[in-house]
Backbone as a ProteinNet text record, in pm:
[ID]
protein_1_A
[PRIMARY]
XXXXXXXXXXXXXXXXXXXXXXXXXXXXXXXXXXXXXXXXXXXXXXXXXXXXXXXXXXXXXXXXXXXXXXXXXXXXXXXXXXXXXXXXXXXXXXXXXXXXX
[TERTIARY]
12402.4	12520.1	12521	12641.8	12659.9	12629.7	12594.1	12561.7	12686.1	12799.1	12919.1	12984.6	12940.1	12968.3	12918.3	12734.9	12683.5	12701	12715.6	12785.1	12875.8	12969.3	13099.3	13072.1	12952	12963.1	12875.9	12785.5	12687.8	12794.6	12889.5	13003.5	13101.3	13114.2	13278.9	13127.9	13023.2	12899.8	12892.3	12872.6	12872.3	13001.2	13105.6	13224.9	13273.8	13229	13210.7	13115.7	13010.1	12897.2	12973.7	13040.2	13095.5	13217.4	13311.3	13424.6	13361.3	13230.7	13155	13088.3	13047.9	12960.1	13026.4	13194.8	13248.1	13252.7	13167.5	13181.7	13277	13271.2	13378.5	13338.6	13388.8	13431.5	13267.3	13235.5	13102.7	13144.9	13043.2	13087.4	12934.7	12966.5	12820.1	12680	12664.2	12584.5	12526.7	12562.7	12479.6	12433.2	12504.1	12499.2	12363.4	12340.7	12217.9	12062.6	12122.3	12032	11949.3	12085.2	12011.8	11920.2	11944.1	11834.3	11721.9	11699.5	11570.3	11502.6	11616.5	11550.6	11518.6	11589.9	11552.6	11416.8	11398.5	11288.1	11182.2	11139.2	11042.8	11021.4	11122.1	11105.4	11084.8	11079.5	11007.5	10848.6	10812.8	10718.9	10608.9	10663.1	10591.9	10554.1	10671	10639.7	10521.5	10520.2	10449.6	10294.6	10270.6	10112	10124.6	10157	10107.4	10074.9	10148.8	10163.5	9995.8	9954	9831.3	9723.1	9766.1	9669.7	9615.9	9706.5	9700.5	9731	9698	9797.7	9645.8	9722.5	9626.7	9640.5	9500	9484.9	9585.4	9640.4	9733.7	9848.8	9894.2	10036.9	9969.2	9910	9896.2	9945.3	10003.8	10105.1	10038.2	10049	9997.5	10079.6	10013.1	10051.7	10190.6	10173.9	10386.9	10452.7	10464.9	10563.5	10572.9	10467.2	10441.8	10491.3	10514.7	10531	10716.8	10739.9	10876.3	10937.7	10883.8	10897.9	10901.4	10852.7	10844.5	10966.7	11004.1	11097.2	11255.6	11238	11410.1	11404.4	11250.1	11303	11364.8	11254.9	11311.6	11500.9	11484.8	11625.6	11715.9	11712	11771.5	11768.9	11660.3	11653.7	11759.5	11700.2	11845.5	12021.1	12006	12161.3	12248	12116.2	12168.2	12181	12154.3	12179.2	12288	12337.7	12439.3	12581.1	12572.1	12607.1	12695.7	12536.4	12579	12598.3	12599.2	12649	12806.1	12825.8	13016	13098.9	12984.3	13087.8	13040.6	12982.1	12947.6	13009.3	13108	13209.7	13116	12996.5	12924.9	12901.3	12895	12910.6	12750	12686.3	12583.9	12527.5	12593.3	12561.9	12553.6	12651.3	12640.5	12541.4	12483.7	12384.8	12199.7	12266.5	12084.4	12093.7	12196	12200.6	12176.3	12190.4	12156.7	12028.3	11985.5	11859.1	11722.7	11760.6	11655.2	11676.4	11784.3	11823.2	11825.4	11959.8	11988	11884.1	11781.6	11736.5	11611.5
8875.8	8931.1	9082.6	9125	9313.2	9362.2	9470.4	9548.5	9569.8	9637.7	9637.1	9489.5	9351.3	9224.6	9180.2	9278.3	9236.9	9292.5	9424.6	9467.6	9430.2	9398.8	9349.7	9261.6	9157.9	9042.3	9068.4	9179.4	9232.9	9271.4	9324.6	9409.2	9297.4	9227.1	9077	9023.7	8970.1	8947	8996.5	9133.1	9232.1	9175.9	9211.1	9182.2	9050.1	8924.1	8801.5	8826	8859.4	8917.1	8919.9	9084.4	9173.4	9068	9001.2	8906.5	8808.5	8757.2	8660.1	8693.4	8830.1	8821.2	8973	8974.7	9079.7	9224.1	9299.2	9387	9474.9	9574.2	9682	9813.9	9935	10024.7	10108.2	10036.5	10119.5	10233.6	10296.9	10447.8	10436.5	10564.6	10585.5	10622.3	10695.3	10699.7	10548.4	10489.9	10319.3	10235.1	10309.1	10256.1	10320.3	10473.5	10517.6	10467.4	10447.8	10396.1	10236.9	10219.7	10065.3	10057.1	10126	10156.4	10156.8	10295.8	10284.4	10189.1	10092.1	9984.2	9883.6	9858.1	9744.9	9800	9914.7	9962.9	9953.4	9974.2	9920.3	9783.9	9735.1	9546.6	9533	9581.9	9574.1	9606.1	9766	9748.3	9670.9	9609	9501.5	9369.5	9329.3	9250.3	9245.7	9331.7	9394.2	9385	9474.6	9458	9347.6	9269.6	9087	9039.5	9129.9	9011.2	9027.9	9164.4	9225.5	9208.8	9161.6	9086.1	9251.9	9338.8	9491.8	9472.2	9353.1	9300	9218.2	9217.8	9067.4	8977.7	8926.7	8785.7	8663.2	8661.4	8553.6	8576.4	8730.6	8733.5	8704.9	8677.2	8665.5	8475.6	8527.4	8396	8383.1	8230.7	8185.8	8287.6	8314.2	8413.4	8409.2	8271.6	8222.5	8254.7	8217.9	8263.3	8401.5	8471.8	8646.3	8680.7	8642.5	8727.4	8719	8593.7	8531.7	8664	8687.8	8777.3	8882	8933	9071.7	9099.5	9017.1	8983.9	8939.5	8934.4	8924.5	9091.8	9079.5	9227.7	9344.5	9330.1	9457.4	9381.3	9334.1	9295.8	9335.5	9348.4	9369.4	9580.1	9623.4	9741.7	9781.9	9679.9	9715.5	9725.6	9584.1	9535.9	9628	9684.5	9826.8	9970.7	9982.4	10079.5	10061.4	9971.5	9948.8	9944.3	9903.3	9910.5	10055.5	10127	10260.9	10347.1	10321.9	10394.8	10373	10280	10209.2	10298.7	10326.9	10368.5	10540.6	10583	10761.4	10751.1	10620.8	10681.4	10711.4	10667.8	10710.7	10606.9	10609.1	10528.1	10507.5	10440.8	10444.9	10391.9	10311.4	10300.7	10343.9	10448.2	10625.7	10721	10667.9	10803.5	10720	10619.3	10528.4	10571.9	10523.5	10564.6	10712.1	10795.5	10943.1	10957	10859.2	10989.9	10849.6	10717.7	10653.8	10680.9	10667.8	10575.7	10717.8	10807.1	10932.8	11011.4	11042.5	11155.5	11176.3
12206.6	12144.3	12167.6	12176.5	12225.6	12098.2	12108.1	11938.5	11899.6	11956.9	11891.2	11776.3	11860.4	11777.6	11666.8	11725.6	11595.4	11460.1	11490.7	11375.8	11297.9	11387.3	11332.2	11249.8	11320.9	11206.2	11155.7	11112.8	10970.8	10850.5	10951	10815.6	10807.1	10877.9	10817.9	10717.1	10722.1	10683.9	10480.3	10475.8	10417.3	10268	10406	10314.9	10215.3	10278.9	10224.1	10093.5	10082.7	9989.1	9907.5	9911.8	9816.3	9747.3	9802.8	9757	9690.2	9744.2	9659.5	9496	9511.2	9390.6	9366.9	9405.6	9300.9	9256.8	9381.7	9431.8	9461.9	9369.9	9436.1	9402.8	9451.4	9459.5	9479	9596.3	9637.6	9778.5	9699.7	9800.5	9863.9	9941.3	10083	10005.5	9896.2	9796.8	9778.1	9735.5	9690.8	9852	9945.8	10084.9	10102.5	10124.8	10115.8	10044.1	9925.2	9824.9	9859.7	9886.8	9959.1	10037.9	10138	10266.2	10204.7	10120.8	10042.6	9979.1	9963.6	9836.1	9931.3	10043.9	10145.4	10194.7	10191.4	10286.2	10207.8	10077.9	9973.3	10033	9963.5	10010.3	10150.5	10248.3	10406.2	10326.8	10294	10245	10216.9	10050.7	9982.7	10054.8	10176.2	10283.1	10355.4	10411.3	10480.7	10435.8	10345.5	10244.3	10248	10194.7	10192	10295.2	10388.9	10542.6	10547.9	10549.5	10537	10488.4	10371.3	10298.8	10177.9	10188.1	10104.8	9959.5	9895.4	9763.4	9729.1	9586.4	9505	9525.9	9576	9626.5	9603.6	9485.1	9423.8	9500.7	9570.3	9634.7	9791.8	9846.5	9982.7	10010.4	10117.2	10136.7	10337.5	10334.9	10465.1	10584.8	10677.5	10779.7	10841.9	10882.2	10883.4	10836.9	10658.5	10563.9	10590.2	10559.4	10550.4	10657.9	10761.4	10906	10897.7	10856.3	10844.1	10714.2	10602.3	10529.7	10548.9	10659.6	10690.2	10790.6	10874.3	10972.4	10879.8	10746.8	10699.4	10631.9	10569.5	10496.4	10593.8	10704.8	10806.2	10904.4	10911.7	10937.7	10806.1	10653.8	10568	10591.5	10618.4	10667	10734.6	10906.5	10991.7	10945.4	10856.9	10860.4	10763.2	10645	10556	10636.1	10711.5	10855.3	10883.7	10958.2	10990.4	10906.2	10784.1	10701.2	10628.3	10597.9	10549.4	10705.2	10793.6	10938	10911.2	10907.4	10867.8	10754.5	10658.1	10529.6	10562.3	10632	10672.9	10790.8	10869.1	10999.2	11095.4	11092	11258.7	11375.7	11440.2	11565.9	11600.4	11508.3	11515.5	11636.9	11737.1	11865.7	11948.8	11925.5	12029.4	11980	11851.6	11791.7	11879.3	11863.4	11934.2	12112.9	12109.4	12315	12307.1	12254	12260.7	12240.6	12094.5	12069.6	12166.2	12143.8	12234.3	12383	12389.9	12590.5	12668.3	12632.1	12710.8	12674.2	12616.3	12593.7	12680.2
[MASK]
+++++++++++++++++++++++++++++++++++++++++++++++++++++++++++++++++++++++++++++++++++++++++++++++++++++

């Protein structure tokens, strides 16, 4: 899939959410915030995957790896996300600072 599509369908994605569970009148502030909070929860993923946690939270290597792989996708897809509601073309800001530079 082109990154331009995928976006599209993170944010048609996004928008279903918000109509579902009633969402409104979020500004780029809570968009920001999110990032942070998804990025904890990559985190906490993460240590477990690791085995960096109490014994009782360590989960078989599958699950954990599988866990670490939605949180950081929840990372990405809040990127994309708050890129949409700050107007940046966040696909022209990656080809610049990874590809062209």
């Amino acid at each position: 899939m082109e990154f331009k599509k995928l976006q599209d369908a993170i944010l048609a994605s996004w928008v279903r959410y918000q109509q579902e569970h009633n969402i409104k009148g979020q500004r780029a502030e809570h968009y920001v915030m999110k990032i942070g909070e998804e990025y904890g929860e990559f985190v906490q993923a993460y240590l477990r995957h690791v085995k960096f946690c109490k014994k009782n939270k360590v989960l078989p290597k599958k699950e954990s790896q599988q866990r670490v792989a939605e949180e950081l996708s929840d990372v990405i897809g809040s990127a994309l996300i708050t890129a949409d509601a700050l107007g940046i073309d966040i696909e022209a800001a990656l080809k610049r600072i990874w590809i062209d530079k």
